[in-house]
N, C-alpha and C positions, 0 to 999 in steps of 0.2 A: 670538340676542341675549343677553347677556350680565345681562340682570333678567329673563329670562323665567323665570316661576312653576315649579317642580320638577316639578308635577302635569303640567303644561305639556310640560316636556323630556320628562317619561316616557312619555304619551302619544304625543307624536310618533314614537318610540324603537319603541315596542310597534306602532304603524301600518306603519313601515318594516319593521321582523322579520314583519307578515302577510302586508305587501304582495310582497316579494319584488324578484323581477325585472318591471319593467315595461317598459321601453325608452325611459320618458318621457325625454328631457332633465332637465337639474338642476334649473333652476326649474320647469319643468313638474312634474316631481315633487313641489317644495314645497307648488305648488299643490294637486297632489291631495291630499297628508298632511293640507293646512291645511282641505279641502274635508271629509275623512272626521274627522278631527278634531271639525269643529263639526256635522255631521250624525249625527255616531256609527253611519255607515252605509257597508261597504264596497261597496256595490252602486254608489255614487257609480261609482265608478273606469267602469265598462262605458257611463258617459252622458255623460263629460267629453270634449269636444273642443276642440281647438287648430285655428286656421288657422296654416298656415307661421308662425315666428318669431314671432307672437304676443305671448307674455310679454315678448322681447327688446324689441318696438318699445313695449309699455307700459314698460317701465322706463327706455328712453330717453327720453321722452314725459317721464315722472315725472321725469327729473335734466335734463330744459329747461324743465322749472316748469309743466307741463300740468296744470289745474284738473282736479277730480276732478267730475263732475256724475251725482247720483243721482235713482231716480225716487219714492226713499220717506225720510222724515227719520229712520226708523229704521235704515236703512243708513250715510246719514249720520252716526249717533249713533257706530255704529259701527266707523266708519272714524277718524273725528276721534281719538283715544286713539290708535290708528297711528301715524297722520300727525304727532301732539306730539312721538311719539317716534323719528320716523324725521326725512323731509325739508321737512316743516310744508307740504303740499300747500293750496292751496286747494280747500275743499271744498263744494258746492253743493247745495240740493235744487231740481228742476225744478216741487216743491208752493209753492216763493217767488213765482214768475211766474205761478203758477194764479189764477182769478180766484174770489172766496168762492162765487158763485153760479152754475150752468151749464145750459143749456138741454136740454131731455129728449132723451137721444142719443147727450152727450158726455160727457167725464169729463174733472174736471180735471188728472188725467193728462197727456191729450195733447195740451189748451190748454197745461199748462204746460212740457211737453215742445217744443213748437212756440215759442215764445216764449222760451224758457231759449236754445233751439239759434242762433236767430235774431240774439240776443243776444250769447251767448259766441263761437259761431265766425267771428264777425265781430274778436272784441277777441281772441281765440284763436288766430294763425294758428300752420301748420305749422312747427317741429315742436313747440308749445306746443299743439296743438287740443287739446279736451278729449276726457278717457276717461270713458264714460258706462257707469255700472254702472244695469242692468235687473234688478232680485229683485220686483217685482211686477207691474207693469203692461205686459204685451202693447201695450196701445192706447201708450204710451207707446214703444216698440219699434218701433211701425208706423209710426209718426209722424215718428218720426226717420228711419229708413226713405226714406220718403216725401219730405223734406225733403232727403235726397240725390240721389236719384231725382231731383228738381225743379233741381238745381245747387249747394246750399249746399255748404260744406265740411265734410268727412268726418272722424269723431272719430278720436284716436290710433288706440284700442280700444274697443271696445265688449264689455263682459260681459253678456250675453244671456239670463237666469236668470229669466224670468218664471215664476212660480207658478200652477198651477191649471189648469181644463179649457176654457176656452170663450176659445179665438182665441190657447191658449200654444203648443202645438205647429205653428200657423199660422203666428204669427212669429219661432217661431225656425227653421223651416224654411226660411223668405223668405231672414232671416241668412246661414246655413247654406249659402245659393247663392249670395251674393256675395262678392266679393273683398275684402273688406273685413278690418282683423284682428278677431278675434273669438276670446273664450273663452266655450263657452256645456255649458248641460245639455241633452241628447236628451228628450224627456218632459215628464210634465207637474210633475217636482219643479224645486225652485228656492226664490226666497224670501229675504228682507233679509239675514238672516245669512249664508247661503251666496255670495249676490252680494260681501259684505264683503269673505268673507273669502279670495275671490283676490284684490281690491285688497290687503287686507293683506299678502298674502305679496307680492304684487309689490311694495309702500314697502318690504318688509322685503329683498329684495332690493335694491332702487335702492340702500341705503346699501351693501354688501356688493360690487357691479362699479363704485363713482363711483369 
């Protein structure tokens, strides 16, 4: 993009001279420049997975006006500066639909995940469903999961990036075996800003194939 910061360009620049030959596809590549990028860590690259055409059907998703629904308003924060400057996506936190106070057990995570989904993929349909970007919450992951599982409809994409040890590698595992498209990390890294910032590079694509 054409106002992107110099430190910006030359980073990317110097990621691509380490990285080499990958096999990625083009956006897939982006994706990972944009992942080690904001992780400053090339060990990314060994954890990042694509289902089949993946990036392709987010960006399509993204140029038929498919809301963006995340599971932390830091992601969101995120995304939003994107999204002013690419295809002005709408952008969602699933902590909006959370209820203030929650019973010992649950988190408002995946009451708000459960209700956000209930909600949008009904006003949502195909090929506008929403892409749900996951940077922290697993329970949040499961839930939606689960909500497919039961019949609801199924997001564009799903970014899979939950952070941390207890129930992450659980559910991205679950992910990871269904059919579904999905960009996710192996392990237990992840987290708001890494989740972002493959959204980001995919609005930064949607403008670049519309």
């Amino acid at each position: 993009m054409t106002n992107d910061h110099p430190i910006f360009t030359q980073s990317i620049q110097f990621i691509k001279a380490e990285l080499g030959v990958t096999g990625l596809n083009a956006i897939e590549q982006q994706v990972l420049e944009r992942l080690i990028h904001t992780s400053g860590d090339f060990s990314i690259q060994s954890l990042l997975k694509f289902s089949p055409y993946a990036c392709q059907l987010g960006i399509a998703a993204l140029q038929s006006g498919a809301p963006i629904l995340t599971d932390t308003s830091m992601a969101m924060s995120a995304i939003l500066p994107m999204g002013a400057r690419t295809i002005n996506p709408i952008v969602k936190c699933i902590l909006d639909w959370a209820p203030k106070e929650i019973e010992l057990g649950q988190t408002r995570s995946a009451l708000g995940m459960k209700d956000s989904w209930i909600e949008l993929s009904e006003k949502f349909a195909s090929p506008r469903s929403p892409i749900v970007v996951i940077g922290s919450a697993p329970t949040a992951l499961e839930v939606l999961l689960d909500l497919i599982a039961d019949g609801f409809a199924s997001p564009s994409l799903i970014i899979g990036m939950p952070v941390g040890f207890i129930g992450v590698n659980q559910s991205k595992n679950r992910l990871a075996k269904t059919l579904l498209p999905h960009i996710l990390l192996n392990g237990t890294r992840g987290g708001a800003a890494m989740a972002a910032s493959v959204i980001n590079s995919l609005l930064r694509a949607s403008i670049k194939t519309s």
